[in-house]
C-alpha positions as CSV (number, residue, x, y, z in Angstrom):
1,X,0.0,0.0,0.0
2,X,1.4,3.6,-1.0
3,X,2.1,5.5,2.0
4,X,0.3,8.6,0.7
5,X,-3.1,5.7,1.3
6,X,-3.0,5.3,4.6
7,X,-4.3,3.2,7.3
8,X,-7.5,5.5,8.2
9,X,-8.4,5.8,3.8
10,X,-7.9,1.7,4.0
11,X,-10.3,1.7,7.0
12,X,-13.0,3.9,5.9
13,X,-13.0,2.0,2.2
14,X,-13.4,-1.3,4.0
15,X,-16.5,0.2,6.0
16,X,-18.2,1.5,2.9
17,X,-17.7,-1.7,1.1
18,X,-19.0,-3.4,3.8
19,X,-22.4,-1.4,4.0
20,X,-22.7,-1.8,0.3
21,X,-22.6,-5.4,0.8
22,X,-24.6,-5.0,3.7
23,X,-26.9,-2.7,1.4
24,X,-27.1,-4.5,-1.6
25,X,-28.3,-7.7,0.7
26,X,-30.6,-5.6,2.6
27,X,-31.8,-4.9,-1.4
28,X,-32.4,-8.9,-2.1
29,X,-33.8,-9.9,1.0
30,X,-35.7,-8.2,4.2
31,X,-35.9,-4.4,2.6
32,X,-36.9,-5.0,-0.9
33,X,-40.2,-3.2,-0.7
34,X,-38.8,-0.5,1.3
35,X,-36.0,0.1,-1.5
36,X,-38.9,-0.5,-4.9
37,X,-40.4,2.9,-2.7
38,X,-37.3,4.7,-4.0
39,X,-37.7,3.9,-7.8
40,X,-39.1,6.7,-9.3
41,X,-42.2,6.2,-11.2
42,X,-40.7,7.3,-15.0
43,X,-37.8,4.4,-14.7
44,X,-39.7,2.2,-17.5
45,X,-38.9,-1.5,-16.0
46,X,-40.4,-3.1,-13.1
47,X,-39.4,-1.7,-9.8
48,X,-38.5,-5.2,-8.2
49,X,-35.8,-6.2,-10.9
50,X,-34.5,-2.4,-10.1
51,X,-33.9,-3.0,-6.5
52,X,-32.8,-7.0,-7.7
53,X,-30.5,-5.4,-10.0
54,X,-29.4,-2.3,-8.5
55,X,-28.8,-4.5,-5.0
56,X,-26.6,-6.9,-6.8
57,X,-24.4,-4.0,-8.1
58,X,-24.0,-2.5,-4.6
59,X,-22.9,-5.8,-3.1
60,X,-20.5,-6.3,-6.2
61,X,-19.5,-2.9,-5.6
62,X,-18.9,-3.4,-1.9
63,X,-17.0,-6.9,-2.4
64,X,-14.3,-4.9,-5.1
65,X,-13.9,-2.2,-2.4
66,X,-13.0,-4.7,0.6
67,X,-10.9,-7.1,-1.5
68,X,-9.9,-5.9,-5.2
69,X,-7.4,-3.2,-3.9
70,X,-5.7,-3.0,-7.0
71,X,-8.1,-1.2,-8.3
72,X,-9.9,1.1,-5.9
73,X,-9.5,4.3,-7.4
74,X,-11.7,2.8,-10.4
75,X,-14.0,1.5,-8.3
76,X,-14.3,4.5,-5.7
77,X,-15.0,6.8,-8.9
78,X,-17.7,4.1,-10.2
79,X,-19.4,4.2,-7.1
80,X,-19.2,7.4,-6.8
81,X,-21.2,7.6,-10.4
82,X,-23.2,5.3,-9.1
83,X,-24.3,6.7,-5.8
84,X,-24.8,10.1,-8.5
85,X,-27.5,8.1,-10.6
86,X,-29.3,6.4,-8.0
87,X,-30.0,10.2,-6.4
88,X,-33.3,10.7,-8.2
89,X,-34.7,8.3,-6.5
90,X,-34.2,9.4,-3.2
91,X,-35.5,12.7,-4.4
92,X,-38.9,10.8,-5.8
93,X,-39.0,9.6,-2.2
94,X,-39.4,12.8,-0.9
95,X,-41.5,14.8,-3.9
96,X,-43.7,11.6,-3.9
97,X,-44.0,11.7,0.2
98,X,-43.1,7.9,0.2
99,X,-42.4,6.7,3.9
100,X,-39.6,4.0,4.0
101,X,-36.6,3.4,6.0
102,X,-38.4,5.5,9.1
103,X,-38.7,8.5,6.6
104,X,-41.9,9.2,7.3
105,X,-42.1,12.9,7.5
106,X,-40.9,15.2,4.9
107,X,-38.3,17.3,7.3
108,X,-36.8,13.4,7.1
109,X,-37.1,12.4,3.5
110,X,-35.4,16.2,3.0
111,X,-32.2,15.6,5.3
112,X,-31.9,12.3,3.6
113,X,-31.1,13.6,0.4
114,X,-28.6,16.0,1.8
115,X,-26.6,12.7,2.6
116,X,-25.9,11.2,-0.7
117,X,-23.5,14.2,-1.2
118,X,-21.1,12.7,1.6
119,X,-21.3,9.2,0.0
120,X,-20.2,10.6,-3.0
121,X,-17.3,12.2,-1.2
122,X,-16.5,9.0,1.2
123,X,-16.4,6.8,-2.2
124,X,-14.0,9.3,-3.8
125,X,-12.2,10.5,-0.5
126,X,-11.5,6.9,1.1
127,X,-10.1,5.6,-2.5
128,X,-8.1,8.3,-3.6
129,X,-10.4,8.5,-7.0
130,X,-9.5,12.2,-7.5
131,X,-6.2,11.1,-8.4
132,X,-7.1,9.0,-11.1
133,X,-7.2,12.8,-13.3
134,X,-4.1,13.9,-12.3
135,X,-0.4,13.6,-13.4
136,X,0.8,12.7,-9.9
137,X,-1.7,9.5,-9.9
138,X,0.2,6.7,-9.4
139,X,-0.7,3.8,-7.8
């Protein structure tokens, strides 16, 4: 490991590729209706194979974080997309008023969307992504 990647980067990746995992499970099994309230209304496919699908990438995405270190920068920038595209639905959740996850009120549903900013910035942050655009990138 690079000794400008240290320890507490290492640590923090490992955590959010372990709630992925956690996430993308929590997608295929106990919280599968709670996550199809999140699909907005104008995706045009079936709001179950969304949250099937879209769970199966944040586990693959969590698995590549804890163990394919090779490569993190490309995987903390792809999540980092990722967590980007999957924003809309969090903001149908709150125009639409959908209660899930305990986001039953609309002061709630609001603060929640002020949180996929710092997933962004822990998936680019904790994988030293930002580096992947500059001269000084090297693994």
């Amino acid at each position: 490991m690079a000794a400008k990647y240290g320890r507490f980067k290492q640590w923090t990746k490992n955590i959010l590729g372990f709630t992925m995992v956690m996430a993308g499970a929590a997608h295929l099994t106990f919280a599968r209706l709670e996550f199809q309230a999140q699909v907005p209304n104008w995706v045009p496919m079936d709001k179950d194979l969304v949250v099937v699908l879209s769970g199966i990438v944040e586990a693959a995405f969590g698995l590549a974080l804890v163990f394919w270190d090779k490569y993190r920068r490309e995987i903390g920038l792809s999540l980092a997309i990722f967590f980007v595209l999957v924003f809309p639905g969090n903001i149908a959740q709150y125009m639409n008023r959908y209660d899930a996850f305990g986001l039953d009120s609309d002061a709630l549903r609001l603060a929640r969307l002020f949180f996929q900013p710092v997933l962004v910035i822990w998936a680019l942050w904790s994988t030293n992504a930002l580096r992947l655009f500059t001269k000084s990138g090297k693994r």
